[in-house]
C-alpha positions in Angstrom: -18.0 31.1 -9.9 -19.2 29.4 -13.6 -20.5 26.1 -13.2 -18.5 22.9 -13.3 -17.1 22.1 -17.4 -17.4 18.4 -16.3 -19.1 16.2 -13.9 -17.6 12.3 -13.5 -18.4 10.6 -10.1 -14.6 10.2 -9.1 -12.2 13.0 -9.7 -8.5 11.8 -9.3 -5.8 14.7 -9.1 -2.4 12.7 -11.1 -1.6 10.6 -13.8 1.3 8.8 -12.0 0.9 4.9 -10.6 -1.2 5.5 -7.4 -3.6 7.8 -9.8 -3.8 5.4 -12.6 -4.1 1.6 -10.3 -7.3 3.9 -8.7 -9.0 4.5 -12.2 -8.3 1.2 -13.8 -9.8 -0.5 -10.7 -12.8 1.8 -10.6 -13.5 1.9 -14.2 -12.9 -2.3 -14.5 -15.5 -2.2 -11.6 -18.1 0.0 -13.8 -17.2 3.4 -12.4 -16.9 6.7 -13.9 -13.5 8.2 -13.5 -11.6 11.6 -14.9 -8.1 11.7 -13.9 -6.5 15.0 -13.7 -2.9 15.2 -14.6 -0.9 18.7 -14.5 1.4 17.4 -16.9 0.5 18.9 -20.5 2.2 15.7 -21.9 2.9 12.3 -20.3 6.0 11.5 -19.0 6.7 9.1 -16.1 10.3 10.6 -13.8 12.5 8.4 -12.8 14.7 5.9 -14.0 13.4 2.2 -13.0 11.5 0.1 -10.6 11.4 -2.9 -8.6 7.9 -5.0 -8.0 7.7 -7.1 -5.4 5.1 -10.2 -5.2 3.1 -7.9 -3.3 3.1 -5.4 -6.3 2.7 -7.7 -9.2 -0.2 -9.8 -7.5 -2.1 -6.4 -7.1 -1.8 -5.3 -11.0 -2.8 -8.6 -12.2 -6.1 -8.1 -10.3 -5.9 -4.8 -12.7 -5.9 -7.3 -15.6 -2.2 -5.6 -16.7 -0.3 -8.7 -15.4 0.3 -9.9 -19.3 1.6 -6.5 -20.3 3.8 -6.2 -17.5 5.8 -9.1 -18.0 6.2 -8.7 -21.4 8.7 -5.7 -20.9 9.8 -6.7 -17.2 12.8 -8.2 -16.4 12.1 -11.6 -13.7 15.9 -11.6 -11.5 17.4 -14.6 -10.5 20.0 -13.9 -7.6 20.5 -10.7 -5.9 23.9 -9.8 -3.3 24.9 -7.1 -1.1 28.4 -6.5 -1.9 31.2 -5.1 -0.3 31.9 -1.6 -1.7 35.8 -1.9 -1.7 36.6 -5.1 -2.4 33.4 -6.6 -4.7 33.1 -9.7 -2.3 29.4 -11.2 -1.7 28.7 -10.4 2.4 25.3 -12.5 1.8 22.9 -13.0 -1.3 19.4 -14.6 -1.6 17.3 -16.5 -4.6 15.0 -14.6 -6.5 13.4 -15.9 -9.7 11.6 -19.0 -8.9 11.9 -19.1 -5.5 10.3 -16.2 -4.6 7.5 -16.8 -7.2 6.8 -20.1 -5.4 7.1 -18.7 -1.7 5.0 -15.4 -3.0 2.7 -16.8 -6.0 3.5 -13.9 -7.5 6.9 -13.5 -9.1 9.6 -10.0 -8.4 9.5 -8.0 -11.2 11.9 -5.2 -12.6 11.5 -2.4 -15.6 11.5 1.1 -16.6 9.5 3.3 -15.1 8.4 4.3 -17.9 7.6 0.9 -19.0 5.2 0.6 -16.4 3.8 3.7 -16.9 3.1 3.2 -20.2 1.1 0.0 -19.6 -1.1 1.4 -17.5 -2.0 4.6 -19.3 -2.9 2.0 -22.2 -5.1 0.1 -20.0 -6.5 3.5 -18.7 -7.0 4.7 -22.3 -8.8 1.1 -23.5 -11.1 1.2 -20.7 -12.1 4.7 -21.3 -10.0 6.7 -24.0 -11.9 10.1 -21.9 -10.9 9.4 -18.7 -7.6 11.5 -18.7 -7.4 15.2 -18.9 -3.7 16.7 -19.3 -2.7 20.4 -18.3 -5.2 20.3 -15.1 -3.4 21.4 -12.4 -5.2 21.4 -9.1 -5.5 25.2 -8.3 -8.5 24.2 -5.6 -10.8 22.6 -4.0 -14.6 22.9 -2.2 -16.6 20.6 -0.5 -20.2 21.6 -0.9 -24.2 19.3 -1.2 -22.6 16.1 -1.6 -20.7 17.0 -4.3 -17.0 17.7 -4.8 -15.2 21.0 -6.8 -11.8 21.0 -8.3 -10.7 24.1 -9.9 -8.2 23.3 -12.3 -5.9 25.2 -14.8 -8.1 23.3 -17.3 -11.3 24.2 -16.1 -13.3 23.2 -13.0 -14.7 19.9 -12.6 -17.2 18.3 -10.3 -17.9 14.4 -9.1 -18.9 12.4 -5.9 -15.5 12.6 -4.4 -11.6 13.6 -5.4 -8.5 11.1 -4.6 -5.8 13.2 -4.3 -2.7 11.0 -6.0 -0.2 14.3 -6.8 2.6 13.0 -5.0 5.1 14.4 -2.6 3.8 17.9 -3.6 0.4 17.2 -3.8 -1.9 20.1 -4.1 -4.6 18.2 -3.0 -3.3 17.2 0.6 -2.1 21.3 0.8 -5.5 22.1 0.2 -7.2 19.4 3.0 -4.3 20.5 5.9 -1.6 22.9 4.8 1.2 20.8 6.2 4.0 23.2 3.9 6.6 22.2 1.8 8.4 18.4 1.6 10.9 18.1 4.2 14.7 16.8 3.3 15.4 13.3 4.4 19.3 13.4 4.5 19.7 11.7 1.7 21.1 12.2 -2.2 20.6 9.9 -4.7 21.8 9.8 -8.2 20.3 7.5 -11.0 20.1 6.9 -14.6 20.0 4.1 -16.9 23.2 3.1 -18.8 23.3 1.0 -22.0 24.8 -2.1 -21.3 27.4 -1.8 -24.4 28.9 1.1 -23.0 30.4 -1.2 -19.4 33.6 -2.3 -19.4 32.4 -5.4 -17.1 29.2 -6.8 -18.7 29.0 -9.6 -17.1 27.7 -8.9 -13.9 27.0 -11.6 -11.8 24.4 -11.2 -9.9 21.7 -9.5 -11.8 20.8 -7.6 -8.8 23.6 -6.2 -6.2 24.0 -3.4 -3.7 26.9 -2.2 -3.1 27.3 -0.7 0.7 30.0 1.8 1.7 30.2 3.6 4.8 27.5 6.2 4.3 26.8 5.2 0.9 25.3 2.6 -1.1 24.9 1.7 -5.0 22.5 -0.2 -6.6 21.8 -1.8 -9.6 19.7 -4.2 -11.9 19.8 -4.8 -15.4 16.3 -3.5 -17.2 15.0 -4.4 -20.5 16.5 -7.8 -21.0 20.2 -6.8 -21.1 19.8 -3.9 -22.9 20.2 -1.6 -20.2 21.3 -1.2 -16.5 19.7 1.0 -13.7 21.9 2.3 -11.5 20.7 4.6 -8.7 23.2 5.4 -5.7 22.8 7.2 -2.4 24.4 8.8 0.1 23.6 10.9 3.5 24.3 14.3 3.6 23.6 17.3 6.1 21.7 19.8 3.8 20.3 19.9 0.6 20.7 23.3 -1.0 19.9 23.2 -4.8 17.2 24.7 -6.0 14.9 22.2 -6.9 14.5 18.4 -5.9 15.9 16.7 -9.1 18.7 17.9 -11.5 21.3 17.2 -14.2 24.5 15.7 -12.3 27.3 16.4 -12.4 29.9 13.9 -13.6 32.6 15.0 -11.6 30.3 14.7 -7.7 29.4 11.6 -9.1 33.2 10.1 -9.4 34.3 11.9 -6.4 31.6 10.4 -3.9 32.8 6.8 -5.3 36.5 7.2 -6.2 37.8 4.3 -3.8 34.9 2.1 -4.6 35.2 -1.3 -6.4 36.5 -1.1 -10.5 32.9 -2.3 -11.4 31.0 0.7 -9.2 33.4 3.1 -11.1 33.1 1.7 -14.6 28.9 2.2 -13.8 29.9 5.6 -12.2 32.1 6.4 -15.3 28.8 5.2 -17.5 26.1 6.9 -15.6 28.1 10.5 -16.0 27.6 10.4 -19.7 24.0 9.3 -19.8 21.6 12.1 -18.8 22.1 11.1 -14.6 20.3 12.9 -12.5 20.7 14.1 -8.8 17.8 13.8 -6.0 17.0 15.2 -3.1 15.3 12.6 -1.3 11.7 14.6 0.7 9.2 13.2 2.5 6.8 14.6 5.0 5.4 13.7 8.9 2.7 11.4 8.9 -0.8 12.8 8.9 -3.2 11.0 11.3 -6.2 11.0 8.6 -6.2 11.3 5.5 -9.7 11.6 4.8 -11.7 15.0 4.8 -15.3 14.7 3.6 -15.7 13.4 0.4 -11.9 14.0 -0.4 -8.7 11.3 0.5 -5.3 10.7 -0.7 -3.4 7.6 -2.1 0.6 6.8 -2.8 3.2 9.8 -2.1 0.4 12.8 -1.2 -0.7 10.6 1.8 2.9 8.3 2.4 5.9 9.5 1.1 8.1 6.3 1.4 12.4 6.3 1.5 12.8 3.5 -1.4 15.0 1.3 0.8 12.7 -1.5 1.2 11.8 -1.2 -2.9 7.6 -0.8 -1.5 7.2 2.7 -2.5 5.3 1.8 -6.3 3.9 -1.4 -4.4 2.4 1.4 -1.9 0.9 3.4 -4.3 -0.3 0.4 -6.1 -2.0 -1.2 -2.9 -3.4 2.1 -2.5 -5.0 2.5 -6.3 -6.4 -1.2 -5.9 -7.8 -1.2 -2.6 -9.3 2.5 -3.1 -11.0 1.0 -6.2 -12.4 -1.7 -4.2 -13.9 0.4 -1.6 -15.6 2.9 -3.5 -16.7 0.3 -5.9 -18.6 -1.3 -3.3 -21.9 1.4 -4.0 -22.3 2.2 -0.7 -21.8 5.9 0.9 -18.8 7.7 -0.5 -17.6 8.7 3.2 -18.0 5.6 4.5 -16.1 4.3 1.3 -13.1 6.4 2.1 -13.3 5.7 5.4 -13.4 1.9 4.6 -10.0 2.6 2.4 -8.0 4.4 5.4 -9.0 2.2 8.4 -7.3 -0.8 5.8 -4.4 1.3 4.4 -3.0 3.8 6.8 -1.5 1.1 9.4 -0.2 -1.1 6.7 1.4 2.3 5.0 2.5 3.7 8.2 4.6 0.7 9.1 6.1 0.5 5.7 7.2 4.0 5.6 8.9 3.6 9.5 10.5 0.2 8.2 12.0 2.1 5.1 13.6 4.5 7.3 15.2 2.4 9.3 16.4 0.4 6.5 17.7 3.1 5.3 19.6 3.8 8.5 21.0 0.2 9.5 22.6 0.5 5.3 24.2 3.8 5.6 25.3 3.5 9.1 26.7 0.1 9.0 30.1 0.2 10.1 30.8 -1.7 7.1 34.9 -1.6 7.3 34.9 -1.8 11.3 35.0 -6.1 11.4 33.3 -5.4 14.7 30.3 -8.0 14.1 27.7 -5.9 13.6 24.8 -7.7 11.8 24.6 -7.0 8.0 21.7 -5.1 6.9 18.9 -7.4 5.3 15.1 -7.5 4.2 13.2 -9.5 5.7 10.5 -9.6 2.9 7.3 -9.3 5.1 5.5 -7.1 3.2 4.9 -9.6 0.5 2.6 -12.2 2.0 -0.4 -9.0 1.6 -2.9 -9.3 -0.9 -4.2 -6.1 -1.4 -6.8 -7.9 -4.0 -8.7 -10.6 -1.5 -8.1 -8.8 2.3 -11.0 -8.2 3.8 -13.0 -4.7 3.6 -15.1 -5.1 6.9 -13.1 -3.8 9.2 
């Protein structure tokens, strides 16, 4: 083999939010970074997300905090609704109370939003620290030293994070665990222009809608420019080729034609603006994630079910505390080490909690009246401070 084209002390394999919190950290802490992204241009998926205080405290240790609220929207209210009939079956404060229980308020925005203000952050810290078309093809462990061939050319540093999500070619290479496994669920999301709602007005700025077997939800982005809508629904079998795809208008009205005037008139709405379908995957949970000099962060190590809204606040205590480990000078192992014995029990909890949130929403016998308790959060992941808990462990 040629020798290495490039040599930066931490290799990171993906350009999404677990990827880019670990460089920002690392580089604001002095450390050389190259992030490989397998994308030959950058472009976040997905339609929108939620931060929790958890989430928003942890990127303004990344010094983005200023950025992010400037194209976040800060909720007020949020309800869980009956599908049918539109009533409120309970609702909580957002806004200011949660900022004042949390110290750190719940944030919502595109996707893309976010993505874009950390890829500028990236970019001012070190306008080289991104490569585009790299896509992991392998990966050897060998003096110290760590080898990632690449479809861009091979690159060597002190150690790879591996932060290609679900798919991620980097935890393939450490164990070999096969493909994604289907979680039973569909979703279907988009954002729809506010002007195009028959019902503007919606009240509260954040609802779910739960039906039996399905839910909606959705949360205005983008001041009120724009609502995200994202809806799911348990199924047997998912047997399209591929994970994400154009929907189809006409699935979409049919798996919510009884529901509530206001769930159709989004329906209706999310048909005609580029919606897509998703097969929900996610995979068992490894014991370790750490090989050598190589370890994963966000989806390649947790794949979360987004039913608790942690699965970008993972990745992002991830990126943070993974900076903060190896930034510590000490041995690289031991570094990665450091990061796992912090993270993995904290992630592995999340990830069990999302799935049975998942569960107790779309097996709630919602029209039975048989006084079954209501779904609800109870919020406990956002008392952590990913920025200020202790590495010593």
């Amino acid at each position: 083999m040629s020798e290495p084209t490039y040599d930066r002390s931490v290799l990171i394999a993906g350009a999404g939010i677990a990827g880019l919190c670990t460089a920002i950290g690392l580089l604001r802490a002095g450390v050389s970074v190259l992030v490989l992204e397998q994308a030959d241009e950058l472009r976040e998926v997905g339609a929108a997300v939620s931060l929790a205080p958890n989430a928003t405290r942890a990127l303004d240790s990344l010094g983005v905090g200023e950025a992010l609220r400037a194209v976040a929207n800060r909720p007020q209210r949020a309800a869980l609704k009956h599908y049918r009939t539109g009533e409120e079956l309970l609702a909580y404060e957002m806004g200011d109370v949660m900022a004042a229980r949390w110290g750190s308020p719940y944030l919502q925005l595109l996707r893309a939003d976010l993505h874009t203000v950390l890829v500028d952050a990236l970019r001012r810290l070190d306008p080289t620290a991104l490569r585009l078309g790299a896509r992991v093809l392998g990966v050897e462990q060998q003096d110290g030293r760590v080898t990632v061939e690449t479809a861009a050319g091979r690159y060597t540093g002190a150690c790879l994070i591996g932060a290609d999500g679900v798919r991620s070619a980097v935890r393939a290479a450490l164990y070999g665990d096969g493909a994604p496994r289907f979680t039973g669920y569909v979703a279907w999301r988009g954002v729809v222009p506010t002007r195009e709602l028959k019902q503007r007005d919606l009240d509260p700025d954040t609802a779910v809608y739960l039906g039996p077997g399905r839910s909606l939800l959705r949360y205005r982005v983008r001041g009120m420019e724009a609502l995200n809508v994202v809806t799911f629904a348990r199924v047997d079998h998912w047997t399209e080729e591929g994970w994400s795809l154009a929907a189809d208008p006409r699935d979409l009205q049919a798996a919510f034609e009884h529901w509530h005037p206001d769930v159709r008139d989004m329906i209706d709405a999310l048909g005609r603006h580029s919606a897509f379908k998703w097969g929900l995957f996610g995979r068992a949970e490894l014991p370790q994630w750490q090989r050598g000099r190589v370890s994963l962060v966000g989806d390649a190590a947790h794949p979360m079910l987004p039913f608790l809204g942690q699965g970008a606040a993972m990745a992002i205590e991830d990126g943070v505390l993974m900076a903060r480990a190896l930034a510590q000078g000490h041995d690289v192992e031991a570094a990665l080490a450091c990061y796992e014995r912090v993270r993995h029990g904290r992630a592995t909890r999340t990830v069990t909690r999302a799935d049975a949130h998942g569960l107790r929403l779309h097996q709630h016998p919602i029209d039975a009246d048989d006084g079954t308790p209501l779904p609800q959060d109870d919020f406990m992941e956002f008392d952590f401070d990913v920025a200020t808990t202790p590495l010593n462990v």
